[in-house]
C-alpha positions in Angstrom: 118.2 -128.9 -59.8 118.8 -132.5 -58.4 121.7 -134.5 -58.6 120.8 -137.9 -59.7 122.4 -140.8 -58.4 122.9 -144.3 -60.1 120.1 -145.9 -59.4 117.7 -143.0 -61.6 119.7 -143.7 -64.8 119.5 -147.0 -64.0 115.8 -147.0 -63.9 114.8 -144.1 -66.3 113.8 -144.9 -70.3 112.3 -141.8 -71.7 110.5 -144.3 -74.6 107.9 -145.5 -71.5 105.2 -142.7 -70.5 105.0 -142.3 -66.8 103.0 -140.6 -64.0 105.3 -138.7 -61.5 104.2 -137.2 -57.9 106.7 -134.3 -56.5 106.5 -133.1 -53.1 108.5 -130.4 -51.0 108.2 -131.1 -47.1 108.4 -128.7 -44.6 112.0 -128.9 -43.9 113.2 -128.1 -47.6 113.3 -132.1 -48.9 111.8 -133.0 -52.1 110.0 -136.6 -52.6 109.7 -137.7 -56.3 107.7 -140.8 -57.0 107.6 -141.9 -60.6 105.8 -144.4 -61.9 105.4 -146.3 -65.2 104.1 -149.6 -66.9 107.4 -151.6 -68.5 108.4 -153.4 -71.3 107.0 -156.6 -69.2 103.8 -155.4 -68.2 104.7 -154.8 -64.7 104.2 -151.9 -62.8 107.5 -150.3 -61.9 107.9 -147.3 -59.6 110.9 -145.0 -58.8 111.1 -143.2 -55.3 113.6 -140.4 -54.6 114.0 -138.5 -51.7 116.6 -134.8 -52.1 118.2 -132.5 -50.0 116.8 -128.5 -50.6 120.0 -128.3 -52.6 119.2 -131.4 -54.9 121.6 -134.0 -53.3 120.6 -137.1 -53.1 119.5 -139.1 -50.1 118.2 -141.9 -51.1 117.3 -143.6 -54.8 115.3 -147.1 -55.5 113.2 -148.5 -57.9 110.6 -151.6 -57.3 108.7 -153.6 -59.5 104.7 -153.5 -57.7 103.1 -156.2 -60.2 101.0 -156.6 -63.2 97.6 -156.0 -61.9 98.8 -152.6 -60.2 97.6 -149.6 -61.4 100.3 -146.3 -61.7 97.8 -144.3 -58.7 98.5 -147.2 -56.7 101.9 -147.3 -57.0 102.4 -143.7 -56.5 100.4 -143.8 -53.9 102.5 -146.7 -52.3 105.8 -144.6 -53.4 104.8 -141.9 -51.5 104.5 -143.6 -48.0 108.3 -145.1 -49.1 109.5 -141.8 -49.3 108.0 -141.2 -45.7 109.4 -143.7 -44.0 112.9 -143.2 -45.8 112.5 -139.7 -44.8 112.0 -140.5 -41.3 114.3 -142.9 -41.4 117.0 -140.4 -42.1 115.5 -137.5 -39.6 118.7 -137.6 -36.6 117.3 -137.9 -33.0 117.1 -134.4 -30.7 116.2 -134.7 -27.0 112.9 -132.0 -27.0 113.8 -130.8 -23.5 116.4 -130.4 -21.0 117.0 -132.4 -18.1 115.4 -131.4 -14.8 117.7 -131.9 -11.7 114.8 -131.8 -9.0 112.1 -134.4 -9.1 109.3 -136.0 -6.7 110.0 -139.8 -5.8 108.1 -142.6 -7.4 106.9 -144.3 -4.3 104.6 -141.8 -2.8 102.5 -143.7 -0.3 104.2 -142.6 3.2 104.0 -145.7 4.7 106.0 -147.6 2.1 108.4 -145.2 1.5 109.0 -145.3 5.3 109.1 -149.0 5.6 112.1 -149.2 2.5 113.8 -146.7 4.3 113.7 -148.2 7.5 117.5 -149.8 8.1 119.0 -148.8 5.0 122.0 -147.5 3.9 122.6 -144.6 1.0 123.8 -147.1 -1.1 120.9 -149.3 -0.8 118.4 -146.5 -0.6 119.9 -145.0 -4.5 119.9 -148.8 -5.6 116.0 -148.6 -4.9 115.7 -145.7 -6.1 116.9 -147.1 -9.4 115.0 -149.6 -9.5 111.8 -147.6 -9.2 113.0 -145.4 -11.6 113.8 -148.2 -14.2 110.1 -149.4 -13.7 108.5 -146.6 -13.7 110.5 -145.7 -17.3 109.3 -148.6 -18.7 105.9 -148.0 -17.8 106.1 -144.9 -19.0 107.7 -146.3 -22.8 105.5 -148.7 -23.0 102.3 -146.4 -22.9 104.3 -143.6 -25.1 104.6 -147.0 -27.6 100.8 -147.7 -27.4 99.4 -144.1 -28.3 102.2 -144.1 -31.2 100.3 -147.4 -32.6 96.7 -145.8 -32.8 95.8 -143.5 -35.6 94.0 -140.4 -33.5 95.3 -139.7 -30.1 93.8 -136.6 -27.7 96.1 -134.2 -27.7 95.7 -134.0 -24.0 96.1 -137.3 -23.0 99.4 -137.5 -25.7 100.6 -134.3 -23.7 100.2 -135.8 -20.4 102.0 -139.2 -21.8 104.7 -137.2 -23.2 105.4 -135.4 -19.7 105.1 -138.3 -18.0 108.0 -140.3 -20.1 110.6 -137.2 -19.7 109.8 -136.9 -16.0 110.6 -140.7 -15.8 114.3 -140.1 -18.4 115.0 -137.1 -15.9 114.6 -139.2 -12.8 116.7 -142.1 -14.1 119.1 -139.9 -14.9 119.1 -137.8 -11.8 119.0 -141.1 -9.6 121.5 -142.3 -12.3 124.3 -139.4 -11.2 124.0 -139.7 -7.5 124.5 -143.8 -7.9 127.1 -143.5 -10.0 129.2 -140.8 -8.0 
């Protein structure tokens, strides 16, 4: 049983005939995309997105146009919901930080040349630099596979290792600056 909010009595008028779309995800939350033509002519759709138990998360209505056909605005509905649901979904870190990693320069004869005269202090402020690069790097090709539709599962694998390798060593070089 949901628990309507405001903006469903708001929008609902049992004299219009609509089209509705229900959905459970995965996780337990229910999508429910209504759609109707109103009093106007226009094409209005509702789009709710529950809790398992029924509360609400969100609730909003939107008027698509004249021309637009219900399909098309459940259709559109749906991909709301989606991106109100992810939206809502809480970052988790997938892994654990790794406290022993390789460096990021690993041609000998420039790491011997940086090293050459240095003090610890200089060598970790390096070291953070690298490690700040080679994040960014690493983001910015995470960012690129994110924008195409089909990624290889290998290549998205190796990109995904590649950017937690590069959080662990900022944060490893991060600790030994810092202290």
């Amino acid at each position: 049983m949901r628990r309507r909010g405001a903006n469903y009595w708001l929008w609902i008028n049992s004299r219009l005939p609509m089209y509705g779309h229900d959905e459970t995800l995965s996780d337990g939350l229910q999508i429910e995309v209504q759609a109707r033509v109103g009093l106007s002519g226009d094409t209005q759709v509702f789009i709710g997105v529950y809790t398992k138990e029924g509360r609400a998360i969100s609730e909003e209505f939107h008027d698509r146009g004249r021309d637009v056909p219900c399909e098309i605005a459940l259709k559109w509905g749906s991909e709301r919901a989606r991106e109100i649901v992810i939206g809502q979904q809480v970052f988790a870190a997938p892994h654990r930080t790794q406290t022993t990693l390789s460096a990021v320069v690993t041609d000998p004869s420039i790491v011997a040349i940086r090293r050459m005269e240095m003090s610890e202090h200089e060598r970790l402020k390096l070291k953070a630099s690298d490690a700040w690069s080679e994040y960014l790097d690493a983001k910015n090709a995470m960012l690129d596979l994110m924008r195409l539709r089909r990624v290889d599962p290998g290549i998205w694998a190796e990109s995904k290792a590649r950017l937690q390798q590069a959080i662990d060593r900022r944060v490893c070089i991060q600790r030994a600056y810092l202290s």
